[in-house]
PLY file of the C-alpha trace (Angstrom):
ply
format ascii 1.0
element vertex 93
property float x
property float y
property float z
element edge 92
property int vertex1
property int vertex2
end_header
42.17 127.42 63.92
45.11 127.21 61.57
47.19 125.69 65.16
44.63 122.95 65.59
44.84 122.30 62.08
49.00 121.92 62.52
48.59 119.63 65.55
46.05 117.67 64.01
48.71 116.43 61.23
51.68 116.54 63.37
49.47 113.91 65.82
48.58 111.96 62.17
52.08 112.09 61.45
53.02 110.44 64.69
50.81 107.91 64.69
51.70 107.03 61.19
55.46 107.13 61.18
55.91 106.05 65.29
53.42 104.00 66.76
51.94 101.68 63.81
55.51 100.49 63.22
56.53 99.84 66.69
53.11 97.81 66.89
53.42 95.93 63.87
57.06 94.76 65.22
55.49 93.95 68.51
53.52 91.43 66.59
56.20 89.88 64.61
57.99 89.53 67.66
55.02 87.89 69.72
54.38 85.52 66.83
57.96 84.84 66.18
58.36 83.48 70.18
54.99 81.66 69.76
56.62 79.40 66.48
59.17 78.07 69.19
59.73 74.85 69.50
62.28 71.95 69.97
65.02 72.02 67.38
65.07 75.44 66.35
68.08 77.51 66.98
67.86 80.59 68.67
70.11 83.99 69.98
69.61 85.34 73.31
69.55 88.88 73.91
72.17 88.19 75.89
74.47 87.20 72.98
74.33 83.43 73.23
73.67 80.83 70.48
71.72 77.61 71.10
69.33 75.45 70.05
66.18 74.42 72.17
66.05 71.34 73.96
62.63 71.75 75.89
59.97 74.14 76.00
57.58 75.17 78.99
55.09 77.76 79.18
57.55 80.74 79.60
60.47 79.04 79.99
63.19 77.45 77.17
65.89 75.08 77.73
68.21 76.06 75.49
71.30 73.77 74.58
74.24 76.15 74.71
77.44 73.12 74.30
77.07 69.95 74.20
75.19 68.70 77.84
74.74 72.04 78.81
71.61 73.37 78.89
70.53 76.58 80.21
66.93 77.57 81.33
65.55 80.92 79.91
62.77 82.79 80.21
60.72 82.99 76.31
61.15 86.38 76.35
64.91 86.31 76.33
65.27 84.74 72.91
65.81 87.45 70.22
65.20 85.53 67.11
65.16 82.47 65.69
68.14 81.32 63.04
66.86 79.83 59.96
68.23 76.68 58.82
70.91 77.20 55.65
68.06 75.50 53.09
65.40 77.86 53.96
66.67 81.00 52.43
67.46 78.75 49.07
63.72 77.20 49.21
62.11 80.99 49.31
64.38 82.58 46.15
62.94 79.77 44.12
59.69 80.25 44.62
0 1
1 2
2 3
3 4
4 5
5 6
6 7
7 8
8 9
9 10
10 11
11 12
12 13
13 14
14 15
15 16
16 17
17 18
18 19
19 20
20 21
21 22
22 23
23 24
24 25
25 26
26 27
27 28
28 29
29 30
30 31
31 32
32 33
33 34
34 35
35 36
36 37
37 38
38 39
39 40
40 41
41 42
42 43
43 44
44 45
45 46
46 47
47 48
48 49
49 50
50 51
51 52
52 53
53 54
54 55
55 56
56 57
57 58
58 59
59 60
60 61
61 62
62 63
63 64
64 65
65 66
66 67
67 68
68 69
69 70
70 71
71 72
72 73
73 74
74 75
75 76
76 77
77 78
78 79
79 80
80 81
81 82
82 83
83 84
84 85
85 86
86 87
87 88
88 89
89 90
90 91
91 92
């Protein structure tokens, strides 16, 4: 009884400290490719900087120099760069 009772709070514990997180960053991330669209700048996994020329479905154009633009799949982009004003607007608040 007292071995159930062990694995019963080790399986809580996993659930609480492994699997909610992981989820909850899943989200994030699924919203966060969503909010793309023309203008932003992104990173690639891949390392590369650019900002987004034209969006498809699942597919970015991403403007890596100037006139060169690279197709790449949505799911490539990491994360999206803020512009420098946005950081200043939010500590007023």
């Amino acid at each position: 009884m007292q071995l159930l009772i062990i694995y019963g709070v080790i399986l809580v514990g996993l659930i609480f400290f492994y699997i909610l997180p992981q989820r909850r960053k899943a989200a994030e991330s699924a919203a966060m490719l969503a909010a793309i669209e023309e203008g932003d700048e992104v990173f690639m996994t891949s390392g590369i900087y650019g900002f987004v020329s034209a969006v498809d479905s699942d597919t970015l154009w991403v403007e890596v120099a100037p006139n060169i633009d690279i197709k790449v799949a949505r799911s490539a982009i990491q994360g999206k760069i803020a512009p420098p004003g946005a950081a200043d607007a939010d500590d007023e608040d």
